[in-house]
C-alpha positions as CSV (number, residue, x, y, z in Angstrom):
1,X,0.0,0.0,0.0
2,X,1.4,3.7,-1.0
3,X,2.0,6.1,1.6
4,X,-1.4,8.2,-0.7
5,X,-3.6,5.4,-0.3
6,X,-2.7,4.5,3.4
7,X,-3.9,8.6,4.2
8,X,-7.2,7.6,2.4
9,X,-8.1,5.1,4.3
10,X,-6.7,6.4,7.6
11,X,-6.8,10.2,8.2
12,X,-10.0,11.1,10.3
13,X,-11.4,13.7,7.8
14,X,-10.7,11.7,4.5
15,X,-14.8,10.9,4.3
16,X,-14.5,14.5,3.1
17,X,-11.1,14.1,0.7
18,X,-8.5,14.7,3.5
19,X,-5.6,13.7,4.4
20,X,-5.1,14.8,7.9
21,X,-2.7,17.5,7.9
22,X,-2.2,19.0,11.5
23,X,-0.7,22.3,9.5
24,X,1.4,24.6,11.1
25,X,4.4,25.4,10.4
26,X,6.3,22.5,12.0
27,X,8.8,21.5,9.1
28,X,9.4,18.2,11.6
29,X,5.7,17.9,10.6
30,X,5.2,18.0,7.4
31,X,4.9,14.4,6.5
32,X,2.5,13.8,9.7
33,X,-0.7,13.0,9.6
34,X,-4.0,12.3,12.3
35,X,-4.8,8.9,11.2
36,X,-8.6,7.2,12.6
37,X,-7.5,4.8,15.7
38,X,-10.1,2.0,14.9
39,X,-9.5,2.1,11.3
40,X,-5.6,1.5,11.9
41,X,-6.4,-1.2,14.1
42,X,-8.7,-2.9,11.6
43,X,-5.8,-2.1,8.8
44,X,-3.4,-3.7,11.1
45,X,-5.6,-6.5,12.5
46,X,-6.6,-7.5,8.9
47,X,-6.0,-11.5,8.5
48,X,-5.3,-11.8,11.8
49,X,-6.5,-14.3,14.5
50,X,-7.0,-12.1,17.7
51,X,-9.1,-12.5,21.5
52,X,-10.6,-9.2,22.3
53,X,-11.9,-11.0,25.2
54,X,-8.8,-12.1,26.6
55,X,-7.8,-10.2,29.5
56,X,-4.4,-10.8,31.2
57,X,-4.6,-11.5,34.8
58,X,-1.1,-12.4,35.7
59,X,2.3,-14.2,34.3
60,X,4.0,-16.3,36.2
61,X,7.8,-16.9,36.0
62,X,8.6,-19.2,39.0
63,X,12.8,-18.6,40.3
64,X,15.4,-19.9,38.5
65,X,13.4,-20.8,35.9
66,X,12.1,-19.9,32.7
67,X,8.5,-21.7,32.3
68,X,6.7,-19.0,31.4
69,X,2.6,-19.2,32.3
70,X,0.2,-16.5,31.1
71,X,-3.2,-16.3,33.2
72,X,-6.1,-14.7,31.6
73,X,-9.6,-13.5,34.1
74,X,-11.8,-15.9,32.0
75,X,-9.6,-18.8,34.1
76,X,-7.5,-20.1,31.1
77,X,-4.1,-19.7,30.9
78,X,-1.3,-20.4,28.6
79,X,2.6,-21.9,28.5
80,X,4.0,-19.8,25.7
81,X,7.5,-20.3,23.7
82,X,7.7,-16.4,24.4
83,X,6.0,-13.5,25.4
84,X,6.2,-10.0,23.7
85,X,4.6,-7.2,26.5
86,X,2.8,-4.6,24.4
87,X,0.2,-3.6,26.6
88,X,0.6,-0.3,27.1
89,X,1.9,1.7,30.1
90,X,-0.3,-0.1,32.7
91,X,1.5,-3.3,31.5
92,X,0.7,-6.1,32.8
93,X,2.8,-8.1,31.6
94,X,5.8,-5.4,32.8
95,X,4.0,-5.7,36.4
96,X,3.8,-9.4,36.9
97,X,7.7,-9.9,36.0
98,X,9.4,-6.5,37.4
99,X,9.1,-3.9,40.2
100,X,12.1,-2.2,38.9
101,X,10.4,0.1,36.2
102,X,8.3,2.7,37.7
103,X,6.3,5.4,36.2
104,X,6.5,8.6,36.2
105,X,4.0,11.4,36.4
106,X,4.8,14.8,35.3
107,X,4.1,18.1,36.8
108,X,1.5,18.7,34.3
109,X,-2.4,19.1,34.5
110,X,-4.2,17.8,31.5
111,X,-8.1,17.5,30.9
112,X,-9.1,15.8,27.7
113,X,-13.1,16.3,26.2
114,X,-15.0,14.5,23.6
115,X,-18.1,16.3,22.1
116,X,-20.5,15.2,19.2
117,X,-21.8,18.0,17.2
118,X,-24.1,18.0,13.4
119,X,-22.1,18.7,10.6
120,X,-24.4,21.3,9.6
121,X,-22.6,23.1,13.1
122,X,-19.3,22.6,11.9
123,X,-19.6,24.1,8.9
124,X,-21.3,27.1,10.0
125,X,-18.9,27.8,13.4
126,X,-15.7,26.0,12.8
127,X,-14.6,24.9,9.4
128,X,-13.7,28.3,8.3
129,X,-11.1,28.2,11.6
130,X,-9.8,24.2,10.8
131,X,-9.8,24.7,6.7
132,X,-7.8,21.5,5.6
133,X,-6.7,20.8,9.1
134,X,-7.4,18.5,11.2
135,X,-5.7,20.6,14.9
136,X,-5.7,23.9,15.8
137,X,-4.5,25.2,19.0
138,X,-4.0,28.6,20.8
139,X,-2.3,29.5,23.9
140,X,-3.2,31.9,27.1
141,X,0.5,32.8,29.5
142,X,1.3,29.2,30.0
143,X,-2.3,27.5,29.8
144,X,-2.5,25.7,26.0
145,X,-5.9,24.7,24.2
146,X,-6.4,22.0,21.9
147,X,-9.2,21.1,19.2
148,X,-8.8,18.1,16.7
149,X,-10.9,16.3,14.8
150,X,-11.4,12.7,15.6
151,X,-13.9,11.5,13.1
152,X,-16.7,12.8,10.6
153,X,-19.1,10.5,10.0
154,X,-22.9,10.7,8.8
155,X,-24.5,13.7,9.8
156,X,-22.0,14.7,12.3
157,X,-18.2,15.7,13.5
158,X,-16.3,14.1,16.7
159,X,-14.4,16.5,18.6
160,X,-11.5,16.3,20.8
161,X,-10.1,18.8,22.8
162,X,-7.2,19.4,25.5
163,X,-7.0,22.2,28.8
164,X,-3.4,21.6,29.5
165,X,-0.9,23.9,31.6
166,X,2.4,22.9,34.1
167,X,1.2,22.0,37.4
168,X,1.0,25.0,40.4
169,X,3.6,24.7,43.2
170,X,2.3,24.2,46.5
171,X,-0.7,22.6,46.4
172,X,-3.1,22.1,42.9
173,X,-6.4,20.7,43.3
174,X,-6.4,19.6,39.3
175,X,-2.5,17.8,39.8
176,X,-3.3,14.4,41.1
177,X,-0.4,12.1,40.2
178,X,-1.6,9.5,42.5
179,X,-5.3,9.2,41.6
180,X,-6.0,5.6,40.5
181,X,-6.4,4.9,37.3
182,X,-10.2,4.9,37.5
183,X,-10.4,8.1,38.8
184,X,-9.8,9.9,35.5
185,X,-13.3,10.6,35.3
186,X,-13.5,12.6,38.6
187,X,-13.6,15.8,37.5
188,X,-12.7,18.8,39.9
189,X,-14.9,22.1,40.2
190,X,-11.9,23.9,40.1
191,X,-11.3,23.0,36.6
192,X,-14.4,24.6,35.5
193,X,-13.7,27.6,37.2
194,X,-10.3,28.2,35.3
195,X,-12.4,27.9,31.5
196,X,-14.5,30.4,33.3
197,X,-11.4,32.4,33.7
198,X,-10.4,32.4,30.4
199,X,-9.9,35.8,28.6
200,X,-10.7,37.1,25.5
201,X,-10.7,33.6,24.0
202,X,-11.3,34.0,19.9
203,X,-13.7,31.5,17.9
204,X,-13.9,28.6,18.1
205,X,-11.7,28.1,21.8
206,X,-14.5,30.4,23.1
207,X,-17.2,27.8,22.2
208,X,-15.4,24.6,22.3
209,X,-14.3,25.5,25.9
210,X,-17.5,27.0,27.5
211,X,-17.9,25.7,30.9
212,X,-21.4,24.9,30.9
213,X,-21.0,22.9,27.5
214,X,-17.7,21.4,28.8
215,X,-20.0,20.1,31.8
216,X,-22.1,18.0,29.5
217,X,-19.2,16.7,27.3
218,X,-16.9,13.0,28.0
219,X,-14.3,14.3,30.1
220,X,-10.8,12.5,31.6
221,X,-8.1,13.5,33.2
222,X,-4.8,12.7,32.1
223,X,-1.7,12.1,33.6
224,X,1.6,12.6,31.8
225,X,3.1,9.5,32.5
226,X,6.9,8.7,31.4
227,X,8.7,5.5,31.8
228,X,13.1,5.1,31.3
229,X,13.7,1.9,29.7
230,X,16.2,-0.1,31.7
231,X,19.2,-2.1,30.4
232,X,19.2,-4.5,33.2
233,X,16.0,-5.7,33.3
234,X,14.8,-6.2,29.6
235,X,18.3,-8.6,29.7
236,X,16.7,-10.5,32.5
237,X,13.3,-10.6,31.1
238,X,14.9,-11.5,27.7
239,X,16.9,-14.2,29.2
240,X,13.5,-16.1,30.0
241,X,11.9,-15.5,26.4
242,X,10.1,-12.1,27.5
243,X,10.4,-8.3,25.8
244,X,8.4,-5.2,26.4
245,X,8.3,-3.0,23.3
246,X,5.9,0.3,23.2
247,X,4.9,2.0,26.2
248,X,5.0,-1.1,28.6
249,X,9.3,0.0,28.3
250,X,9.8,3.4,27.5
251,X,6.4,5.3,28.3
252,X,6.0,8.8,26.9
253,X,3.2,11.5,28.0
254,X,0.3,11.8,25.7
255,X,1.3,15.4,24.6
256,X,4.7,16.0,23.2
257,X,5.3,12.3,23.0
258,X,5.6,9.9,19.9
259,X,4.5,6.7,22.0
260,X,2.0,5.4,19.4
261,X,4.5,6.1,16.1
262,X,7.5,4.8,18.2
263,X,5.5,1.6,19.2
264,X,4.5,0.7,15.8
265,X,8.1,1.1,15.0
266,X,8.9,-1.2,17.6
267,X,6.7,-4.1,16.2
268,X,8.4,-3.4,12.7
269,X,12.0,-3.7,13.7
270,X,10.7,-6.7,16.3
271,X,9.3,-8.4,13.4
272,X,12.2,-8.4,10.7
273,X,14.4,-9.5,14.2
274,X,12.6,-12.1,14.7
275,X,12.5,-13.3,11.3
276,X,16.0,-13.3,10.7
277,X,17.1,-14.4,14.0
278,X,14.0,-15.7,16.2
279,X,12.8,-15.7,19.4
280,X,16.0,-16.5,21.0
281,X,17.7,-13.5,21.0
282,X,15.8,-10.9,22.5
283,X,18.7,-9.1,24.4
284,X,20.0,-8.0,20.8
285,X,17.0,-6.4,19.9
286,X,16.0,-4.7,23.3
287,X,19.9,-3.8,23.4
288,X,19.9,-2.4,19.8
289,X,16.5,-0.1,20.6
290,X,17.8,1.3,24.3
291,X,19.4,4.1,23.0
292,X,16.0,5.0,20.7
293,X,13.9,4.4,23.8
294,X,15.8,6.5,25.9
295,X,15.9,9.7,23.8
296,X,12.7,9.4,22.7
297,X,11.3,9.2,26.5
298,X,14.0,12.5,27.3
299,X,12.4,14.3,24.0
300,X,8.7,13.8,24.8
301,X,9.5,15.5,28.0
302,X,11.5,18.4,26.5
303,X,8.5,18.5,24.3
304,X,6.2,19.1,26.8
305,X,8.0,21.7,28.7
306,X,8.5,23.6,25.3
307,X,4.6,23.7,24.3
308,X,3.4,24.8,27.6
309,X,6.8,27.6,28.0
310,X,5.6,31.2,28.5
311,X,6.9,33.1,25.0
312,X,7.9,36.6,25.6
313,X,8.2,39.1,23.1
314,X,11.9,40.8,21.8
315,X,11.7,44.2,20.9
């Protein structure tokens, strides 16, 4: 498949001839695109044999020995030759075999929204501001605002859109690093109180971040998780037939990371390593990718610091 006909299929606005540009004028952008999450998967998953209902409970890797046993909630388990840990930053795969690699959680506070809205809407109120793409995003001191487009489909447009800004010293009622992970949907007054703060915010932020229509919108709160990869224990893991690739060994922060584009590069290079040298040697690959990992990881948080830094003016 060409790189042309791979936008086509993917980009979340190409059921309207797009290609999902983010614009800007990032020149480390201009061959990126916003490509439709289940439609990649489907892409990707096309052919294949996979268990969505297979959830992993547990694996078991008795000492001093390298009998690997995989246990899944449904009560079945399995005795595999290998094991590759792709399961995201909550791993837990990574969890069950290593104490060793912690996460991290930034001093950032991020709110992420979801809203619905007829495509008659869109065109009248925000296609004018979006033109041919698919992210637009303004900034206020060191508070940033995000809108992208997630989908069109039928009669109407999926939005996505991100309150982000570095976390307050001293005490931050939106900065909770160690909320559990289903508390992403508790939602603090405070946050509504800062959109109604806002200033002078120009269409479409004004809209898109009214408090009262953020109120009634899909809302999480995310945490800026980062993760080192670690020499030591991937050889360990590797010497019993296990590697982590993706965010279960080198976890970036949702903004200014890459940890979706360097994951799918991970299962690339995994793949050709495996077919020319096979499951056997998995301390080659996880030594030949550390140095990838790690800067990437260092990058996503220079990134982050960078998009939220206050820009002052040089006369």
């Amino acid at each position: 498949m060409d790189e042309t006909t791979f936008r086509e299929k993917l980009a979340v606005n190409s059921q309207q001839g797009g290609t999902g540009s983010l614009g800007g004028s990032d020149p480390s952008q201009a061959d990126t695109f916003r490509c439709h999450r289940g439609r990649l998967e489907a892409l990707l998953g096309n052919g294949l044999s996979i268990n969505w209902d297979k959830r992993l409970k547990e694996v078991q890797l008795p000492v001093q020995s390298k009998e690997l046993t995989a246990l899944f909630d449904d009560g079945s388990s399995l005795r595999p030759v290998c094991l590759i840990g792709c399961d995201g930053p909550h791993s837990m795969t990574r969890s069950s075999l290593t104490s060793a690699m912690k996460l991290e959680v930034l001093p950032y506070v991020v709110f992420n929204g979801k809203r619905r809205i007829p495509r008659t809407e869109y065109a009248d109120t925000m296609h004018k501001y979006m033109q041919d793409s698919v992210l637009i995003e303004t900034r206020k001191g060191d508070i940033r605002l995000e809108i992208s487009i997630n989908e069109f489909a039928g009669s109407h447009v999926d939005l996505s859109y991100v309150y982000s800004r570095p976390a307050k010293q001293n005490g931050d009622p939106l900065h909770k690093p160690d909320r559990p992970v289903p508390g992403a949907t508790d939602i603090p007054e405070e946050l509504y109180e800062e959109l109604d703060a806002l200033q002078d915010l120009e269409a479409p932020f004004k809209d898109v971040f009214d408090s009262e229509k953020v109120r009634d919108d899909r809302l999480l709160h995310w945490l800026m998780r980062t993760m080192e990869p670690d020499g030591n224990e991937a050889k360990r893991l590797a010497d019993s037939g296990v590697v982590l690739i993706g965010d279960a060994v080198h976890a970036e922060p949702i903004l200014g990371g890459e940890g979706a584009n360097i994951a799918i590069n991970d299962g690339i290079d995994l793949a050709e390593h495996i077919a020319a040298y096979g499951v056997g040697s998995f301390e080659w690959f996880s030594k030949s990718k550390y140095n990838t990992w790690k800067t990437s990881v260092e990058n996503s948080k220079k990134q982050i610091s960078e998009i939220h830094a206050v820009k002052t003016s040089h006369l």
